[in-house]
N, C-alpha and C positions, 0 to 999 in steps of 0.2 A: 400368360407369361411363360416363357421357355425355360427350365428349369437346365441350371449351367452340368458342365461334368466335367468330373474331377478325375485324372488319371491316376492321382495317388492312392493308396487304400485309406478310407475311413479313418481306420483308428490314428494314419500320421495326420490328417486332415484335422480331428478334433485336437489333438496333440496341439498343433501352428497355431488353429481356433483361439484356442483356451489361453496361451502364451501370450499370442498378439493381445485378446481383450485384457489380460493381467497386465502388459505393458501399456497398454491404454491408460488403465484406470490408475496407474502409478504413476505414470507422469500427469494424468488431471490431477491426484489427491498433490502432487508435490506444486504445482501450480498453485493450486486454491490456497495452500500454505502460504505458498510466495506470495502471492497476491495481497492475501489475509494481512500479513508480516507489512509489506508497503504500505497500506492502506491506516494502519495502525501509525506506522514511521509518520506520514502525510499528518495524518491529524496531530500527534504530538507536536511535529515543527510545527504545525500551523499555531497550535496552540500555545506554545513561547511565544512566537513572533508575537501573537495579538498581547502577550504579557510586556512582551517586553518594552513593546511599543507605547503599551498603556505607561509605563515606568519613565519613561522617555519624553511623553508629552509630560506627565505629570511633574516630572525635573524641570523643562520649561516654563511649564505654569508657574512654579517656585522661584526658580530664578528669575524671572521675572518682575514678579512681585516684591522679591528684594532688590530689585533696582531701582520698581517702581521709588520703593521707600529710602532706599541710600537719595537721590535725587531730590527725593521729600525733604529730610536733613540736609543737602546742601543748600 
């Protein structure tokens, strides 16, 4: 493998180096945040929705049942 060359001196080359990989690793750490944060949002709504839906049939079931019975009385 051909080892590349660099016309700039060393020390600005590790300087860019070090910069670039710290802006790397800063914008992955703010991703994983972001990500993390979504991931959390998704489950929570998912998890009303399944409440709420449970609240919703089980209103139905109820109402129902009182019709069943008003209809029984007439």
């Amino acid at each position: 493998m051909q080892e590349k060359k660099y016309k700039s001196p060393l020390k600005k080359l590790v300087k860019f180096f070090e910069e670039s990989r710290d802006k790397w690793k800063e914008k992955y750490v703010e991703k994983s945040k972001e990500l993390k944060r979504v991931t959390n949002r998704i489950y929570d709504l998912e998890t009303r929705k399944e409440h709420w839906k449970k609240r919703a049939l089980e209103a139905e079931r109820k109402l129902k049942e009182s019709d069943i019975q008003v209809k029984k009385k007439s």
